[in-house]
VEXKEMI-13372 format. One record per atom (N, C-alpha, C, O): y, x, z. Coordinates in pm, whole numbers, plus 50000, padded with zeros to 5 digits. Each point is the difference from the previous one (the first is absolute). Layout:
// VEXKEMI-13372
YXZ
...
END
This chain:
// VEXKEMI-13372
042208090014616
500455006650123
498825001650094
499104991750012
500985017650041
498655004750103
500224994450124
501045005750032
498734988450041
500224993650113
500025014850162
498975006350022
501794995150029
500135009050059
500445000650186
500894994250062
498135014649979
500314998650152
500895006450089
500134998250121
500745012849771
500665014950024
501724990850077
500854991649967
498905014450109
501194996450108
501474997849957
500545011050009
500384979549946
500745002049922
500875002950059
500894992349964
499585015950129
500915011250020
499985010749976
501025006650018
497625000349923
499935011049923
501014997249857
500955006449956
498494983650004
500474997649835
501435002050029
500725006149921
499954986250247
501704998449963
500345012850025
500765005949923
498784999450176
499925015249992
500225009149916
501005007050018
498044995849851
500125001149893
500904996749935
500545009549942
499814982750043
501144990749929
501645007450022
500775003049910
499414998650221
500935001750080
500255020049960
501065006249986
497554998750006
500425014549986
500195002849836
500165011449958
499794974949941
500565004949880
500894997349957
500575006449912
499814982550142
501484993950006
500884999650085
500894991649993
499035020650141
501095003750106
501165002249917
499864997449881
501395007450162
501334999650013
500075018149946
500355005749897
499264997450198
499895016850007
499025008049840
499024996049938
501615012850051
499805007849884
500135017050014
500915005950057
498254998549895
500075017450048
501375005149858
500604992349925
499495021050082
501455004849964
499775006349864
500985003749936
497604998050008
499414994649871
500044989949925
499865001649879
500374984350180
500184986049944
500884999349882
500955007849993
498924986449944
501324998249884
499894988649959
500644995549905
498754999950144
499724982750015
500644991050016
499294992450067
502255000249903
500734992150084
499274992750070
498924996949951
501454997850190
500024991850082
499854987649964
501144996249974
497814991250001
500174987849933
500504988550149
499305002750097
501464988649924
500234995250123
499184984949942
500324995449891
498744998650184
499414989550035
500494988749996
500704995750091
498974997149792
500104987950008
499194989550051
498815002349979
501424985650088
499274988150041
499314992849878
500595002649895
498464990250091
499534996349929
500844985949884
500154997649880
500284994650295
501064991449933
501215003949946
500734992749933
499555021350102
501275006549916
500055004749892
501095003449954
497384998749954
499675005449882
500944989549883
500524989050016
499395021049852
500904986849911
498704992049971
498965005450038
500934982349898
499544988450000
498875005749971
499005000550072
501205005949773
498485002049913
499015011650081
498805002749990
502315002750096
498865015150083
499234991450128
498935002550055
501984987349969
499274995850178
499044989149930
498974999150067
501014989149780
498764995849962
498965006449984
498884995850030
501445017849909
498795006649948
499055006950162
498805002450006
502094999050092
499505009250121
499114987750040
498785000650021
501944988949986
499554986350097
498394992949928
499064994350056
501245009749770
498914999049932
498645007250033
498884995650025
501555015049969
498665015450051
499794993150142
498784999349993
501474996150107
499764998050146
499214988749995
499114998450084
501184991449804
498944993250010
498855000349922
498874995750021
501585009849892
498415005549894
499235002650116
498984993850029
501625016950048
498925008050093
499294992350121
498885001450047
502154990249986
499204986850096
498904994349941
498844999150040
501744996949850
498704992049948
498895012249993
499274999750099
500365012549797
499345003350000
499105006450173
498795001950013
501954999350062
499464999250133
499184987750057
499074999650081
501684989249841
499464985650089
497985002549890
498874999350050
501565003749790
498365000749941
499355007450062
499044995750062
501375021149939
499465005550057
499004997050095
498795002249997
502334989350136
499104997550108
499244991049998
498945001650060
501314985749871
499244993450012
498665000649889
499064992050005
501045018349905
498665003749880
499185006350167
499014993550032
501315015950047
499005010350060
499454986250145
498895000050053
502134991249974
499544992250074
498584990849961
498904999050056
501714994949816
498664996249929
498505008750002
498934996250048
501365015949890
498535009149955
499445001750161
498784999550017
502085002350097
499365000350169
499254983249982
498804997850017
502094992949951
499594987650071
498404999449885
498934995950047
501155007249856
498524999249921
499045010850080
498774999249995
501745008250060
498795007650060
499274996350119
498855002050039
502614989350025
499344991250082
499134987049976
498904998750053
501584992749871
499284995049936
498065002350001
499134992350043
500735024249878
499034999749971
499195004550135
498854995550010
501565011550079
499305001250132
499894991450069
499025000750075
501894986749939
499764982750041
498744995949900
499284992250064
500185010249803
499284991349910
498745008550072
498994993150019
500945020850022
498825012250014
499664993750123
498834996550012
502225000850113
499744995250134
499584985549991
499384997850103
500654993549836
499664987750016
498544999649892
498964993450007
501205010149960
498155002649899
499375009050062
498815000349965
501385005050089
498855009950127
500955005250155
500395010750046
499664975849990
500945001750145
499385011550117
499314997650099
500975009349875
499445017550125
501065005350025
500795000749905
499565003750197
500315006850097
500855011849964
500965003150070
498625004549805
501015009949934
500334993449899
500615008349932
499384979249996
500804993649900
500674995550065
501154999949955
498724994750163
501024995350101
501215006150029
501064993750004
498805022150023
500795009850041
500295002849853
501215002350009
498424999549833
500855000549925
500764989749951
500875005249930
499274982150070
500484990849999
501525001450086
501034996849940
499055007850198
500824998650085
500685014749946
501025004150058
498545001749860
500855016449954
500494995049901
501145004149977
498274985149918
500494997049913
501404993349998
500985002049929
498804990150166
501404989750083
500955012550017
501015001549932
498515008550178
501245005650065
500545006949874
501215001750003
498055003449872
500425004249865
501424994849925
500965004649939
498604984650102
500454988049884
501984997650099
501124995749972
498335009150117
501674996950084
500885013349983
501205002350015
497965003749958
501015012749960
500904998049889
501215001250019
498274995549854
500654997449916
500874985949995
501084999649941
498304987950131
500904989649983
501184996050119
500744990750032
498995018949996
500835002950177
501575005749942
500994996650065
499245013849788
501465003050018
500784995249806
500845005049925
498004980050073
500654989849942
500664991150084
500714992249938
499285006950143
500754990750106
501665000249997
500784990650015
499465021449966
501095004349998
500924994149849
501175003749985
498224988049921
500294993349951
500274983649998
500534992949914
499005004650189
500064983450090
501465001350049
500555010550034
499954977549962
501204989950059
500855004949890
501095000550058
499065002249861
500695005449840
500164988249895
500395002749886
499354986250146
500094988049830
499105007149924
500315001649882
498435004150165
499725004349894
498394990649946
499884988050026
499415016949926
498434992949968
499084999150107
499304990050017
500645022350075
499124996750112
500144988050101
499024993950043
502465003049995
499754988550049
501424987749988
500524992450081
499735010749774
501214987349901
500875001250099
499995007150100
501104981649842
501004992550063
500704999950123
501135003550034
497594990250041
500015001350149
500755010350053
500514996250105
499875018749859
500155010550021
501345004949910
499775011149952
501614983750011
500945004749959
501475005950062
500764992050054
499425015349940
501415002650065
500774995849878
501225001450008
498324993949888
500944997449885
499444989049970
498855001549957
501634985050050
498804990549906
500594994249839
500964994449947
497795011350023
499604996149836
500364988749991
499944990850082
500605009649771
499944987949938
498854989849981
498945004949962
501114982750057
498824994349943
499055003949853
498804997150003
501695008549891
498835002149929
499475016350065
498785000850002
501935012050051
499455004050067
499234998150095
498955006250019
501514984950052
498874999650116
498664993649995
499135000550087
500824992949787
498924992749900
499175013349934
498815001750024
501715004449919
499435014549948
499235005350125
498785001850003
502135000550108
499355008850107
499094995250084
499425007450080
500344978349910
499084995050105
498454995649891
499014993550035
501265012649831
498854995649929
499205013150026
498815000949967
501895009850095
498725013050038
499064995850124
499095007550034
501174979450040
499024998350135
500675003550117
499424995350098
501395009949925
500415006450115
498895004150157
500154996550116
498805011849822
498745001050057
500005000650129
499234994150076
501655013249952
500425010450162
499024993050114
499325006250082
500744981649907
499724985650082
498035004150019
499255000050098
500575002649777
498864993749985
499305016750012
498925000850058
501645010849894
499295012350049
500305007650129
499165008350033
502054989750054
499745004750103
500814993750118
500585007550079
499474980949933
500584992550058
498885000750168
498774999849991
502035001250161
499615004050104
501094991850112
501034994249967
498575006850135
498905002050073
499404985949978
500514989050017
498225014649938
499214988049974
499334991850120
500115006250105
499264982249907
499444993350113
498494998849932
499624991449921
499695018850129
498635002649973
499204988150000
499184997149913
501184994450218
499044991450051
499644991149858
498924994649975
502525005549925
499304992849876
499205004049905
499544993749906
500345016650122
499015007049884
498845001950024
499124999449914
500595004550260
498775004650046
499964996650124
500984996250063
497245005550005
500694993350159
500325014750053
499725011149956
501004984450160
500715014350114
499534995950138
499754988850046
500215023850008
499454998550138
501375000650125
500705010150002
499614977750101
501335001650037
499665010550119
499065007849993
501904991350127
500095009950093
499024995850152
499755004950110
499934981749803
498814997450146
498605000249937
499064997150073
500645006949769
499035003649978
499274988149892
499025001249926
501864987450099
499854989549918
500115002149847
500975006849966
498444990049963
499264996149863
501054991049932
500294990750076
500355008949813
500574991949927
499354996749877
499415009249944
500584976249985
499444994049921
501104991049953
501054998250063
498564994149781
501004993749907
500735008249934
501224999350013
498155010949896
500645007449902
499655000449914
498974994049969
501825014749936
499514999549838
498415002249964
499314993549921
500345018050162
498395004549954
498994995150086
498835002949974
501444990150124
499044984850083
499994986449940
499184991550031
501985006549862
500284985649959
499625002049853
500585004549901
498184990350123
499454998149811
500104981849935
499274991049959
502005011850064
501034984450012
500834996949920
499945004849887
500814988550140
501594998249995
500265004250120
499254995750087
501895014149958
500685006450042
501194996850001
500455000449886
500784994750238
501074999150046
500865009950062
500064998350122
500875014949821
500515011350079
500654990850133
499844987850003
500875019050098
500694991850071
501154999849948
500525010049951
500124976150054
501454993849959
499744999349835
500844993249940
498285012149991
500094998149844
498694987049941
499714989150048
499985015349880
499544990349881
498564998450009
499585010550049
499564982449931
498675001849963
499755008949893
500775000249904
498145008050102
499165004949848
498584999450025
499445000050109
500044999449770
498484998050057
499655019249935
500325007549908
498864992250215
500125014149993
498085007849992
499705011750022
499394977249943
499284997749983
499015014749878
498815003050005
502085001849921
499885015149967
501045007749983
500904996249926
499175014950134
500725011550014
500865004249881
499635011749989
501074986849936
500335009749895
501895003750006
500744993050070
499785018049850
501324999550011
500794983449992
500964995550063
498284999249843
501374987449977
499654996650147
501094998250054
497884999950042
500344992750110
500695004350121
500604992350075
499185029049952
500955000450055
501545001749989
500975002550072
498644994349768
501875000249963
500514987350029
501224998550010
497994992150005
500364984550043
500124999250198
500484992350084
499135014149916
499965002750152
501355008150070
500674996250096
499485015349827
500895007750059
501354994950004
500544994749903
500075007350221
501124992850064
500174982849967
500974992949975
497975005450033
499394980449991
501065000350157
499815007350098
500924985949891
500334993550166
500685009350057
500354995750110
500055015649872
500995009850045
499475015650018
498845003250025
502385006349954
499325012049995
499145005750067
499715011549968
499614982050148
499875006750097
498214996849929
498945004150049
501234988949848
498644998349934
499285009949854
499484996449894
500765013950154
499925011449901
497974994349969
499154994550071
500885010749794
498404994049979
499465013449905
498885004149972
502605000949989
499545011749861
500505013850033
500515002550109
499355006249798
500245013449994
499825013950083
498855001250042
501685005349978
499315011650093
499524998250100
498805001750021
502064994250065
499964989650171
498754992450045
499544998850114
499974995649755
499254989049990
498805009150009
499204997850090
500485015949797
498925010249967
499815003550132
499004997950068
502575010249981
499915006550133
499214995050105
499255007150067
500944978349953
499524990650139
498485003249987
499355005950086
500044988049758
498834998949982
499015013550001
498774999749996
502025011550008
499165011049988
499945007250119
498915004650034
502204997350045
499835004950126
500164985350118
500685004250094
499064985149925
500384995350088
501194999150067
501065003949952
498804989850186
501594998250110
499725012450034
498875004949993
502715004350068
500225012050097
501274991850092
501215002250010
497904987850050
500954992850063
499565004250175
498974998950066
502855007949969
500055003350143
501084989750057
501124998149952
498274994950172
500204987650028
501215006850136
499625010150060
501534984649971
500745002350109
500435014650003
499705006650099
501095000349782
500145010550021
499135005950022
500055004350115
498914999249821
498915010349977
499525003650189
500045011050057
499544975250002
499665000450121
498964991850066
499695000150120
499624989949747
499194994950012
499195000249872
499814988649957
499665021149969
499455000749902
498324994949976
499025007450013
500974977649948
498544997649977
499185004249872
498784998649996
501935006249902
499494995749827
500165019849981
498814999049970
501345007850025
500145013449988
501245008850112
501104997850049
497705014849948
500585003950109
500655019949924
499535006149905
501854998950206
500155012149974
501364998949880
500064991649909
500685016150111
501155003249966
499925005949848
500965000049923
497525006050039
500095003249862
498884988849903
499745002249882
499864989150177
498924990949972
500714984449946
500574990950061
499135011149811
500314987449880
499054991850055
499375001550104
500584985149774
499164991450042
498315000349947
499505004349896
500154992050172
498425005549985
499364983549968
499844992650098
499825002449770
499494989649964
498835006049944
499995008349909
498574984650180
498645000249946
499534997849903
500094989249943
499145023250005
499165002249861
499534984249989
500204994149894
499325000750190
499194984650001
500584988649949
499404990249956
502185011850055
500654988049948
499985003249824
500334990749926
499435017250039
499285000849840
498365005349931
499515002749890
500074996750261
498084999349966
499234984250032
499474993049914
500655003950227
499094992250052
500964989050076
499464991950076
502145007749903
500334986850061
499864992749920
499925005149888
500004981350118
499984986849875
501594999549939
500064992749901
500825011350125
501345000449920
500045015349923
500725002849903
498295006650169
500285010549853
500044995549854
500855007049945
498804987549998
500095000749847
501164994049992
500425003149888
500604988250178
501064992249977
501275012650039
501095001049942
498375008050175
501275008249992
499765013849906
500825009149996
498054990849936
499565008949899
500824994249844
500085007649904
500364981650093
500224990149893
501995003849997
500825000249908
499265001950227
501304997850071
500875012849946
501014998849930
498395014550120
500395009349978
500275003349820
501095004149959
498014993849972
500094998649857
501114989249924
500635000849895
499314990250196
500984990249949
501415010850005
500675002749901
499565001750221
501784999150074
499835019749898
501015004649948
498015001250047
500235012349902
500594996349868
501135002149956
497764991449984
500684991249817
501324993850040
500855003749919
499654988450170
501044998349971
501005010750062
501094997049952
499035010850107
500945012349987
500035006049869
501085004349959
497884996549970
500045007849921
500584990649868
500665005449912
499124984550085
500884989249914
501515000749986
500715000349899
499755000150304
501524999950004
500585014049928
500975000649925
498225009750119
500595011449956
499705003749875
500345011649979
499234983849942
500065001649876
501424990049923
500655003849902
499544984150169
501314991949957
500955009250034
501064998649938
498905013650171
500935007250000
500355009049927
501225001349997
498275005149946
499265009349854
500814996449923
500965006549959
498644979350002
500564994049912
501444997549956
500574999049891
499835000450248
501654995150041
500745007449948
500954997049928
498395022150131
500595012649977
499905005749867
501065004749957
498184995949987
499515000149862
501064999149935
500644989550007
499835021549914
501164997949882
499684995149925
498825000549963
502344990449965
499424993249872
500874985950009
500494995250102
499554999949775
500644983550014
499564991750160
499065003750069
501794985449964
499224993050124
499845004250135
499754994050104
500545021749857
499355004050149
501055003550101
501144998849954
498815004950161
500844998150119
501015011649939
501234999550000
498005010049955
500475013950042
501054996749865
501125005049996
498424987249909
501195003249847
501104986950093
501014997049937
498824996650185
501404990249992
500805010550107
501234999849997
498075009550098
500425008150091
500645010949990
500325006450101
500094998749734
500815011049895
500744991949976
501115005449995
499014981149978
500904992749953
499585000349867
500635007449925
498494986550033
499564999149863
499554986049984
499714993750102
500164999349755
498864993149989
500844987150042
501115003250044
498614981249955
500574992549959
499814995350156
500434988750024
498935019050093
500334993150172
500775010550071
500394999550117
499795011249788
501255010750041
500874996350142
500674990050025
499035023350067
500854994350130
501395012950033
499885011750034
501154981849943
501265010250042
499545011150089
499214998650093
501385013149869
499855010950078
500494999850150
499255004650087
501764991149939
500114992450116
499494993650099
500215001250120
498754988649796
499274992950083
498345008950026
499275001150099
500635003149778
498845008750070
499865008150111
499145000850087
502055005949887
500275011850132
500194994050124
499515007350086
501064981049969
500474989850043
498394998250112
499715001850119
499584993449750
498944997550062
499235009550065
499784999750121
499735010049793
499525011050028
500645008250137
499035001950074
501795001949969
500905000050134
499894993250064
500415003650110
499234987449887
500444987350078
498555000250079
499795000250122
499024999649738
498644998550100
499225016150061
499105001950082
501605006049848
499425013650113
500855003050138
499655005850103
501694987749857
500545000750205
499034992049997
499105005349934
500444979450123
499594991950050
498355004149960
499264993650075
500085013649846
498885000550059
499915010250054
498805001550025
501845007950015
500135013050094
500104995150122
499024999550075
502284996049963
500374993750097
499714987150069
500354998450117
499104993549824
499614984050031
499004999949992
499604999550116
499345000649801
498665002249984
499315007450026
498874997050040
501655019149942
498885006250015
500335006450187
499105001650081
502285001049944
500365004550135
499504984850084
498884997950045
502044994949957
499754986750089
498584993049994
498984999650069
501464995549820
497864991649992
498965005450015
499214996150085
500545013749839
498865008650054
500235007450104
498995000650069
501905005449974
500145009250118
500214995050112
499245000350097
502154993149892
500584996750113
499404988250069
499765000950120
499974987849813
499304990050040
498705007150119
500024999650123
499225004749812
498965003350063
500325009150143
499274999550099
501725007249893
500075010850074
500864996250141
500015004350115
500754984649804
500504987750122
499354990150090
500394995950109
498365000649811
499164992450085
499405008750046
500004999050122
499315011949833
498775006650091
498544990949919
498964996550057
501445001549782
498484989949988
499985007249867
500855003349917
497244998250101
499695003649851
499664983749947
499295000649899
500854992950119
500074991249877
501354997649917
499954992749901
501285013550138
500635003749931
500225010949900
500944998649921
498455010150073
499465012249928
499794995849882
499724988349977
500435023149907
500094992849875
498415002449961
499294990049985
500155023649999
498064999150004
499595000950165
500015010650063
499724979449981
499764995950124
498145003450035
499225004550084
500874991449823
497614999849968
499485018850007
499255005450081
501625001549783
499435009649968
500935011050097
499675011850017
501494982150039
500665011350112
500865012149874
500235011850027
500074982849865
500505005849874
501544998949996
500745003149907
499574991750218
501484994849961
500995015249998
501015001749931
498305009350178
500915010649917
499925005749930
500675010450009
498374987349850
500135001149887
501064992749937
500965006849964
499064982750018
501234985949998
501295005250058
500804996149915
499605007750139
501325006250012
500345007749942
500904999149916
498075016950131
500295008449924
500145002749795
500585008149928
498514979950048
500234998249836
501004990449976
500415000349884
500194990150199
500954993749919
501255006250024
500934996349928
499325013450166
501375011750029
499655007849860
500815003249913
498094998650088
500305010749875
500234994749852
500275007749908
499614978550076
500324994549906
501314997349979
500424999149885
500524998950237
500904997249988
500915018249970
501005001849931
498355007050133
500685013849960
499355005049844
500055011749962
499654982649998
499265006149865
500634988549912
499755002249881
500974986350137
501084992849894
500985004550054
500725001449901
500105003550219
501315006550008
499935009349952
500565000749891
498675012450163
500015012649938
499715001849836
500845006949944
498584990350012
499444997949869
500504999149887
499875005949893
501004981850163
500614988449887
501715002650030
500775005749923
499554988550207
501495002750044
500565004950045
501164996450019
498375014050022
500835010450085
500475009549964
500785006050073
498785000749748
501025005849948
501534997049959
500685009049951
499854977950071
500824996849922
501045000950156
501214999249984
498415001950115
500894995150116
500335014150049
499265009749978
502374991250118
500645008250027
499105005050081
499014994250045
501555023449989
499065007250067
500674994250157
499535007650085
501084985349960
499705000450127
499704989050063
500044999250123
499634991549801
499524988649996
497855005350006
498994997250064
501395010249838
497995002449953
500155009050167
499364994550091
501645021749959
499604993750117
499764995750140
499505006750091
500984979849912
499584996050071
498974993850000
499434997150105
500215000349801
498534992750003
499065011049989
498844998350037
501575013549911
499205013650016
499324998250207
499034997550071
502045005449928
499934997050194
499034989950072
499155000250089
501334992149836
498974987650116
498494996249919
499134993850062
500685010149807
499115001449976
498465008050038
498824997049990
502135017650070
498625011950038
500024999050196
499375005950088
501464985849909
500074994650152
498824986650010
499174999250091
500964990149791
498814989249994
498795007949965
498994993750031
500815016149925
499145003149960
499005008350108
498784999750014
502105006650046
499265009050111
499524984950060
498854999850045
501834989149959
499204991450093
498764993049999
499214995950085
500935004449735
498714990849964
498765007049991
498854995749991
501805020550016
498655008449994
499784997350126
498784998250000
501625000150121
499625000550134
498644988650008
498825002350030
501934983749928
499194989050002
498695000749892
499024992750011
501155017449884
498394999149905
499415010050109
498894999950054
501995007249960
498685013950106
499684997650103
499065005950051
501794982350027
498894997850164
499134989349903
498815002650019
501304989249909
498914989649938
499055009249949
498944996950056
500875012449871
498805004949998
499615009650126
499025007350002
501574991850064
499035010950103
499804989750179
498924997250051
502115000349991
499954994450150
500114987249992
499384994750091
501404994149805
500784986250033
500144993649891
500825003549915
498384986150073
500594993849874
501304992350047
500404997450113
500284999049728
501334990850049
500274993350135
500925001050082
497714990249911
500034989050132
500205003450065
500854993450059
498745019750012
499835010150141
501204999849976
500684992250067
500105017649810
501325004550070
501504991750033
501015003650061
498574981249856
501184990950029
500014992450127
500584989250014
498465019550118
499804993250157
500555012350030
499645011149962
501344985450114
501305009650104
498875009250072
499795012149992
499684979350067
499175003050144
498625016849913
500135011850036
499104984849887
499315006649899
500285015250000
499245009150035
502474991949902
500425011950024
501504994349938
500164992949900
501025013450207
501334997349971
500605005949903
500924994749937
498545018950034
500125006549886
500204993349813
500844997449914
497585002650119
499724988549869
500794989149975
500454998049887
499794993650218
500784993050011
501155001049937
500224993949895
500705014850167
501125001949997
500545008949880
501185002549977
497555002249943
499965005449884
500184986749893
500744999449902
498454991950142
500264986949885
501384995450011
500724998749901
499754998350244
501214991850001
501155011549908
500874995249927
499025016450085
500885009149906
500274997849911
501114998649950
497184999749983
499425002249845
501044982749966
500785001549906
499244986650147
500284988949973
501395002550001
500664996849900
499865008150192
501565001149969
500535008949875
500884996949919
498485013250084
500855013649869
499334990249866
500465002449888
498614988250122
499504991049878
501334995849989
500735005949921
499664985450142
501484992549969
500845001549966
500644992749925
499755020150132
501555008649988
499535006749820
500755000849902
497985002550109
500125007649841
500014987249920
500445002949889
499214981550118
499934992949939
501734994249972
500434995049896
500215007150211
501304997550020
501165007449861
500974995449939
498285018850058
500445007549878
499864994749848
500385007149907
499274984750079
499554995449932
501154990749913
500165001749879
500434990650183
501664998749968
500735010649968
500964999049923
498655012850136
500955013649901
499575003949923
500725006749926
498104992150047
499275003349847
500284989849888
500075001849878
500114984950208
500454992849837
500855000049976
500184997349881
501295006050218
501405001749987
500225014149898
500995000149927
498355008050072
499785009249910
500124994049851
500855002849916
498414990950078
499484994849880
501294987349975
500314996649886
500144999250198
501224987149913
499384987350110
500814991650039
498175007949993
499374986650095
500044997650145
499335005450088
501534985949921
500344993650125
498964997650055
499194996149916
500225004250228
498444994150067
500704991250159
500775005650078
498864984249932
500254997150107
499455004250150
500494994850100
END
């Protein structure tokens, strides 16, 4: 499946003008009247319910094969920038990053599902014990590749709002190392096993790995202190964080955060290959128990179950509230999901489209036309919005700017929209599985 950005109210659109009601006086066509999915006879609604998840899965490889080949490219412009640290390896390094989120930005839309990216933790249906033994032997990575908002101060020092210098972190301590509230490690050389021993040591707020971790280290803080009204560390409404060529030429911790960046790349590229793996047809793998095949086979029921269950809630809970709303309620970019690189409306705008490219795609042929729309409706209504928020971010305002009232009320009041029609379309979401036979709470 091609991963796709095309607005999916065209598609229902489409949809809608080949399967209307109405017929010209040429037709000789009987009239077929619409069945629900859960109303099909047994063997027609397995086989439909079968094809819907073939196609999930092959969406979940899909994305996560093209996420991988970005994250190796990053990779290799992190290995080019740290073996000859200059100024335009610098700036390709940070293209390489913003690369690499394009593609792993509308896998997301596969999180809070029971599925491999992040196990158990995450069921609207819970597995049996030897399932949930099967499913937690993929890693449940999620944690460890893009887990946010991180607390920098452990990774690197940060400069606060009176100008003060922070020290006792990972790439100052050529030690043993204590996160706060977690464990000792001796942290004495840099490599993945140590920031995989590190990450969420002592609580989440102790992120040590994955994009977040790249992000911090390559652009620095874009930290605006008091509602973007006392700005010491970068200045200007379109201005990311600006971390000196020097902290990888001539400070005495360059080679340790040169060590750093290579570490937290290899292991992304580790997790996402266990994801590969997961999806990968074949004995063992996620995708043969997710058809219902194969000896960890999961009821059609419970898949869908799940699958419903975690695109309302990452539409609506995650991606509207946590990333959006949170931030847009305080007035703080340290709530922001790319806070460093000022990328976060990239981050919206790709995980909406992930979530319209598994409805449209996969389920939305099977559901009544006035059901598809209404979500036809509130879809090209979210959409006009999120274009609003990528197009003032590249031209007048990044995120931060526009989640301060005061900034411009507009912007503003464009997000608080964008956060509500998130909900209400996530809300639909119970009528899409009622379609299908599945109750959602």
């Amino acid at each position: 499946m091609t991963l796709k950005t095309t607005v999916i109210a065209l598609s229902f659109a489409a949809t809608l003008a080949l399967t209307g009601c109405g017929s010209s006086s040429d037709d000789k066509t009987p009239a077929t009247s619409f069945v629900q999915v859960k109303d099909l006879p047994a063997a027609e609604k397995a086989a439909k319910i079968k094809a819907a998840l073939t196609a999930y899965a092959d969406y979940a490889l899909t994305s996560y094969t093209k996420a991988k080949a970005d994250a190796v490219l990053l990779q290799t412009a992190l290995t080019t920038f740290t073996a000859t640290p200059t100024a335009a390896n610098l700036t390709a390094a940070k293209d390489a990053w913003l690369a690499s989120r394009e593609s792993y930005g509308v896998t997301e839309i596969l999180r809070l599902s029971c599925g491999p990216i992040d196990g158990t933790g995450e069921c609207a249906e819970a597995p049996n014990a030897q399932h949930a033994a099967f499913l937690d032997a993929f890693g449940a990575p999620e944690g460890q590749l893009n887990a946010w908002p991180l607390d920098e101060n452990m990774i690197d020092y940060t400069t606060d709002d009176t100008g003060a210098v922070t020290a006792g972190n990972i790439i100052d301590t050529a030690g043993n190392f204590t996160p706060t509230g977690g464990t000792q490690v001796d942290a004495t050389t840099i490599n993945k096993e140590l920031i995989a021993a590190l990450n969420e040591n002592g609580g989440d707020a102790n992120v040590a790995t994955g994009y977040h971790a790249i992000e911090f280290l390559l652009w620095g803080q874009d930290q605006d202190y008091v509602s973007q009204t006392a700005d010491n560390i970068t200045h200007g409404a379109t201005v990311a964080g600006q971390r000196p060529l020097t902290d990888y030429t001539t400070d005495a911790n360059a080679d340790r955060r040169k060590a750093y960046l290579n570490a937290a790349a290899e292991l992304i590229i580790d997790d996402l290959d266990s994801m590969i793996t997961a999806w990968t047809p074949g004995a063992g793998s996620y995708t043969e128990a997710l058809v219902g095949e194969g000896s960890n086979a999961l009821a059609q029921e419970d898949a869908l179950k799940n699958i419903f269950s975690g695109m309302a809630n990452f539409l609506g809970v995650e991606l509207a509230n946590e990333r959006i709303e949170v931030a847009r309620a305080a007035e703080s970019e340290e709530d922001e999901h790319s806070c460093f690189s000022d990328n976060t409306h990239r981050d919206i705008d790709l995980n909406y489209i992930g979530f319209k490219d598994v409805l449209g795609d996969i389920f939305k042929d099977n559901l009544s036309t006035g059901l598809k729309t209404t979500i036809e409706t509130k879809i090209t209504s979210i959409d006009a919005k999120v274009k609003t928020i990528n197009d003032v971010a590249k031209s007048t305002a990044h995120f931060d700017y526009q989640i301060v009232e005061a900034n411009s009320p507009a912007n503003y009041a464009n997000i608080t929209a964008t956060v509500t029609e998130m909900k209400a379309l996530a809300s639909d979401m119970t009528d899409v599985a009622a379609e299908y036979g599945i109750a959602l709470n």
